[in-house]
C-alpha positions in Angstrom: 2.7 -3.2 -11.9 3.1 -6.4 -9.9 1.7 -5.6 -6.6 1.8 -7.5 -2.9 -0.7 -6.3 -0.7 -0.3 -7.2 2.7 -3.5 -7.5 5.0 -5.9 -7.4 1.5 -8.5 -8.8 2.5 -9.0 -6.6 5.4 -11.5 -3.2 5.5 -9.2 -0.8 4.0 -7.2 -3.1 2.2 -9.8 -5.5 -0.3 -11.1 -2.0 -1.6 -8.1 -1.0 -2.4 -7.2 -4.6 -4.1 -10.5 -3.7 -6.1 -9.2 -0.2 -7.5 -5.9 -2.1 -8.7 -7.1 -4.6 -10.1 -9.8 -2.4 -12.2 -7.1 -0.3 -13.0 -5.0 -2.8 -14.4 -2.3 -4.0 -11.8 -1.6 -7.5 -11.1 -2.1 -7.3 -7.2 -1.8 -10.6 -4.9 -2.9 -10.4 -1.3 -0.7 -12.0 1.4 -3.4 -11.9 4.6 -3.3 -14.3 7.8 -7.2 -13.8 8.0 -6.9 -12.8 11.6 -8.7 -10.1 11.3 -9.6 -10.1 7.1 -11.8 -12.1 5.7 -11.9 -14.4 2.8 -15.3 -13.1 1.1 -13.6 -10.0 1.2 -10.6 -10.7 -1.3 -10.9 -12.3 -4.5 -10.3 -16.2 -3.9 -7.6 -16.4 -7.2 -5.5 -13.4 -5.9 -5.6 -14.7 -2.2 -2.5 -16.7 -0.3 -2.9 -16.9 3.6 0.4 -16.3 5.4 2.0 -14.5 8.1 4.6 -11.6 7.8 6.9 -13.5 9.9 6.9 -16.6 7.7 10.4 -15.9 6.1 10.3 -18.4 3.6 6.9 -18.3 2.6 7.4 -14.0 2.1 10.3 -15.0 -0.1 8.4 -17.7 -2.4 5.5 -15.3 -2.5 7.5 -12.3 -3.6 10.1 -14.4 -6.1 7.5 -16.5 -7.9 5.1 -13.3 -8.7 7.9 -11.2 -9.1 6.6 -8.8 -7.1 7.5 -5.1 -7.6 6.0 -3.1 -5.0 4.2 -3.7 -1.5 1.3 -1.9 0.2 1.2 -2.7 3.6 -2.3 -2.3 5.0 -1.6 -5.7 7.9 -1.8 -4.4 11.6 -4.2 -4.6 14.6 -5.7 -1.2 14.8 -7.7 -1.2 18.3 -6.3 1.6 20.6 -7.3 0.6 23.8 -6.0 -3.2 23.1 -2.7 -1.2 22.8 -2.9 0.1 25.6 -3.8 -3.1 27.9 -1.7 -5.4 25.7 1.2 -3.4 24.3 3.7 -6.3 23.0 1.2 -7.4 20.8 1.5 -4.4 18.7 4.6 -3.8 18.9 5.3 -7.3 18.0 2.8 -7.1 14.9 2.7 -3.7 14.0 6.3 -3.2 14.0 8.6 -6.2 14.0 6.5 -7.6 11.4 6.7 -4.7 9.2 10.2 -5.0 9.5 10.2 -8.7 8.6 8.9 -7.9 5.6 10.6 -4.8 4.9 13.4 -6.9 5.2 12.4 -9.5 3.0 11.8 -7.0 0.4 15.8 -5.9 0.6 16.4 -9.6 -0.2 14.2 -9.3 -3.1 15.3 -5.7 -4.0 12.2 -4.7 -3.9 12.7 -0.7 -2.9 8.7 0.6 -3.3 6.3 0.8 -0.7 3.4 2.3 0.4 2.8 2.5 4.0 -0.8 2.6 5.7 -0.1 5.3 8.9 -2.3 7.2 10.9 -3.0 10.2 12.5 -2.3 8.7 15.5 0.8 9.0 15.4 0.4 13.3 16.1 -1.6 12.1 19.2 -2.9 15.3 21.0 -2.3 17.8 18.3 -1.4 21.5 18.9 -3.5 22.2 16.1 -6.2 22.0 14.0 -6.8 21.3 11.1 -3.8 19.2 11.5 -0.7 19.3 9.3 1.9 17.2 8.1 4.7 19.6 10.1 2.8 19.1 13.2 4.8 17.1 15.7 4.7 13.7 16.3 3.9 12.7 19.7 1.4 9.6 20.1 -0.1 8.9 23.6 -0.6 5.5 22.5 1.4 2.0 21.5 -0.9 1.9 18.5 0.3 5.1 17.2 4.4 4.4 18.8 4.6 0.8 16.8 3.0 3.1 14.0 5.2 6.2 14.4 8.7 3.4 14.6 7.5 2.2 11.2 7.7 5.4 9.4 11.1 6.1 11.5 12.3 3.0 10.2 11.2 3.3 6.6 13.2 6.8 6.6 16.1 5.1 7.6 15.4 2.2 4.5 15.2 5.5 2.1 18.7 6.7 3.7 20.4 3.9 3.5 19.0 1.7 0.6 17.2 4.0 -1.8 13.5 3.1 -1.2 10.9 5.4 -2.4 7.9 5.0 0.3 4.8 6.8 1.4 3.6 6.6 4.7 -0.2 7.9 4.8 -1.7 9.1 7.9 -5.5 8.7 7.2 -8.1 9.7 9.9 -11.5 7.8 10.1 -11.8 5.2 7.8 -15.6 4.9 7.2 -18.3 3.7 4.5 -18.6 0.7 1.8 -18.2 0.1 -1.8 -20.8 2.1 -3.7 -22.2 -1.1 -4.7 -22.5 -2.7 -1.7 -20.4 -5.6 -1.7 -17.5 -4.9 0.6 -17.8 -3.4 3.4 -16.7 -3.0 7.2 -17.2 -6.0 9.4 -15.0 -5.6 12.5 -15.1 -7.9 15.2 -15.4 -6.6 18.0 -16.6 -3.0 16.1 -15.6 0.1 17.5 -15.7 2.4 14.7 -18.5 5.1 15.7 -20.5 5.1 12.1 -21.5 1.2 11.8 -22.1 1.3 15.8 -24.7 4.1 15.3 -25.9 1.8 12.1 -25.9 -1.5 14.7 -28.2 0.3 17.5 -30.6 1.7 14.8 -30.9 -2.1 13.5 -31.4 -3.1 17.1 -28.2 -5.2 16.6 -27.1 -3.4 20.3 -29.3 -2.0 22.8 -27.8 1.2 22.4 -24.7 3.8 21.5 -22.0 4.6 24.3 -21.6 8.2 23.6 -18.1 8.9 25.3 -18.3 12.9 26.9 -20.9 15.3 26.2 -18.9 18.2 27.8 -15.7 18.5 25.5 -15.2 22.0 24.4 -17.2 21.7 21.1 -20.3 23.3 19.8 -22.3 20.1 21.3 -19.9 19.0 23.8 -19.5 15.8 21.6 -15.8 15.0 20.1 -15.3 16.0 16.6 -13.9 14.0 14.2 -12.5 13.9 10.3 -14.3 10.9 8.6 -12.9 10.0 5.2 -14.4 7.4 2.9 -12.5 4.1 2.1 -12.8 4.6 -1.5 -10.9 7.6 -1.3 -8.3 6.3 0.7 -7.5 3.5 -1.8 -7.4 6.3 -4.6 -5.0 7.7 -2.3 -2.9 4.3 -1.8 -3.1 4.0 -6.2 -1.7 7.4 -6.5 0.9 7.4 -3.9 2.7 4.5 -5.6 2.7 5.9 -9.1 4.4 9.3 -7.4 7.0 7.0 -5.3 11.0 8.1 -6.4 13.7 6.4 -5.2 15.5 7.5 -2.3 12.5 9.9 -1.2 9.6 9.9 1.6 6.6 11.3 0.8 4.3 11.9 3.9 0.2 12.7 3.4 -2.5 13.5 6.1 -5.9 11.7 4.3 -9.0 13.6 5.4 -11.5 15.6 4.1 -10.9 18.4 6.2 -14.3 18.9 7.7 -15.2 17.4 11.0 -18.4 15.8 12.6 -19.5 15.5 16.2 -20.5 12.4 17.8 -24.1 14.1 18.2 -23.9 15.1 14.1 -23.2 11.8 13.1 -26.2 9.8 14.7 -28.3 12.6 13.4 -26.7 11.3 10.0 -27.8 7.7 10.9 -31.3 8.7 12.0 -31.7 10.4 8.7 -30.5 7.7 6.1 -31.7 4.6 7.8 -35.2 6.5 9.0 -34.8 5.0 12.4 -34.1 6.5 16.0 -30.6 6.1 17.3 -30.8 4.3 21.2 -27.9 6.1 22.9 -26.1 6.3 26.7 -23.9 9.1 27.7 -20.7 8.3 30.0 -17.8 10.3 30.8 -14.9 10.7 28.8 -12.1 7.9 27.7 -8.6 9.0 28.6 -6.9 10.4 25.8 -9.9 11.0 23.2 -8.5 14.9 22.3 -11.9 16.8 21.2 -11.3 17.9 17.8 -9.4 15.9 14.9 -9.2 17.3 11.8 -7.1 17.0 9.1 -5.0 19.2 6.7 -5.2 17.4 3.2 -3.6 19.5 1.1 -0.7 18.6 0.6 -1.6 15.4 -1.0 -4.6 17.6 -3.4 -1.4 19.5 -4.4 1.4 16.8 -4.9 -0.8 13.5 -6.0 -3.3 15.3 -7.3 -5.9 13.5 -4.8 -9.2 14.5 -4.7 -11.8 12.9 -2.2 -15.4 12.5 -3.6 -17.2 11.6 -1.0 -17.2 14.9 1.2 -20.5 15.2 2.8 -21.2 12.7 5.7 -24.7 12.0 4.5 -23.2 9.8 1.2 -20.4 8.5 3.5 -23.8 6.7 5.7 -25.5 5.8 3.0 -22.7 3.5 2.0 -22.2 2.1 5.0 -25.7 1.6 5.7 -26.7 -0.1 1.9 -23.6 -2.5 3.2 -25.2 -3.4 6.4 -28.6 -4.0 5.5 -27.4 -6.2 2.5 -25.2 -7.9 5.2 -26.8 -8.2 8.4 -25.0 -10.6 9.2 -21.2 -8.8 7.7 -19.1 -11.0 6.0 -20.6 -14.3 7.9 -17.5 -15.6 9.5 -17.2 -13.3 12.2 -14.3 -14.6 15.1 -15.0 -14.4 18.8 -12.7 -12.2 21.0 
């Protein structure tokens, strides 16, 4: 299949370019490199645009007669949301519908949709389902939440088949070690614990230690980025047209804060420097989700399941670049 993904050279995104492209696809990655990188996408599938440039979209998609889109491009930092809302909503949303609507141009009707369980914000329960209700607390999960309203409506109306995957936390590396996560700033909690045992920061914030929890630390659902792209692959081969299909990604088994730096101290052999503060408004204590549904329908299974082989990805990436990717950008 002839494949455009959006924001491919980005965490998420250039490993699942690498699981297309082994498997066969022709897959071309349209990425403004704002917050990708160009080490992380293979240089002869790479074309640097934005979603908003109309014309560009339209050369891109007509020349490589492009037949389906994965859309991995968004900023994805919470509390930026919070302090700088029109910027997601301008990114996260209107440019998802520029390109949604460039794709109706094109008649292109498949797409696959990275979401996120942020749009469930505080849930009612755990392990979370895909009937629970949507109510984010945040802009990150709103813009998030008005692209899956909006993609409903493109089923309604226009027949799309889509798939709109609410992952939890994206963590790990390539098993070989050659992509990996390189966020700038980072505030994903597994390479932070990896940074402080480096001595790359003096130490870990650890956000609340009184949360109702076995440890008082928050509990979250972390969930290898191979397996998400597996996930991404299998959701388009199941799209039909006309229909939504709507998947929690997790493994269904949650780690404290205090569990994962064990993790760290374990694989990397080295303490973990950490500081205790109070809680961050809106961090709910226990995450978890509900994957069955997509075992059942797409016939996903995640392999990586234990946290332990989750680190040790993450940390054969880091210690083979110290330095990430080597172009990181100021903020």
């Amino acid at each position: 299949m002839r494949i455009l993904v959006t924001g491919g050279a980005g965490y998420i995104g250039s490993h699942a370019v690498r699981l297309l492209l082994e498997r066969g696809h022709d897959v071309w990655i349209y990425d403004n490199l704002s917050e990708g990188h160009r080490a992380a996408a293979p240089a002869d599938r790479l074309i640097v645009g934005d979603l908003n440039e109309g014309p560009k979209l339209d050369h891109v998609l007509l020349m490589h007669r492009i037949e389906a889109v994965i859309h991995f491009a968004a900023f994805a930092y919470v509390g930026e949301s919070v302090r700088d809302p029109g910027k997601y909503y301008q990114n996260n949303f209107v440019s998802a519908l520029s390109l949604m609507e460039c794709m109706r141009r094109h008649r292109i009707s498949r797409f696959v949709f990275s979401s996120t369980c942020a749009t469930y914000g505080t849930p009612q329960q755990v392990p979370i389902v895909e009937e629970e209700p949507q109510k984010p607390i945040n802009p990150y999960g709103r813009a998030k939440l008005a692209v899956e309203w909006a993609l409903t409506d493109y089923a309604a109306a226009y027949g799309w088949g889509f798939a709109a995957l609410r992952y939890f936390n994206a963590s790990g590396a390539s098993a070989d070690g050659t992509i990996g996560e390189d966020h700038s700033p980072e505030t994903h909690l597994i390479p932070l614990a990896i940074y402080a045992a480096m001595g790359k920061i003096p130490h870990l914030e650890v956000f609340g230690t009184d949360y109702p929890t076995p440890d008082g630390t928050c509990i979250r659902d972390y969930i290898h980025v191979e397996d998400l792209a597996e996930a991404h692959l299998l959701a388009l081969e199941h799209l039909q047209p006309g229909v939504g299909l709507y998947y929690n990604l997790g493994t269904g088994h949650g780690y404290s804060v205090r569990e994962v730096i064990r993790t760290v101290e374990e694989v990397s052999g080295r303490p973990v420097p950490v500081k205790e503060g109070p809680r961050r408004a809106g961090d709910p204590p226990k995450l978890v989700a509900a994957s069955e549904k997509a075992q059942r329908e797409l016939g996903w299974q995640p392999r990586y399941t234990e946290l332990r082989r989750i680190v040790e990805t993450a940390w054969k990436w880091h210690q083979s670049h110290p330095r990430g990717y080597g172009d990181r950008r100021a903020k």
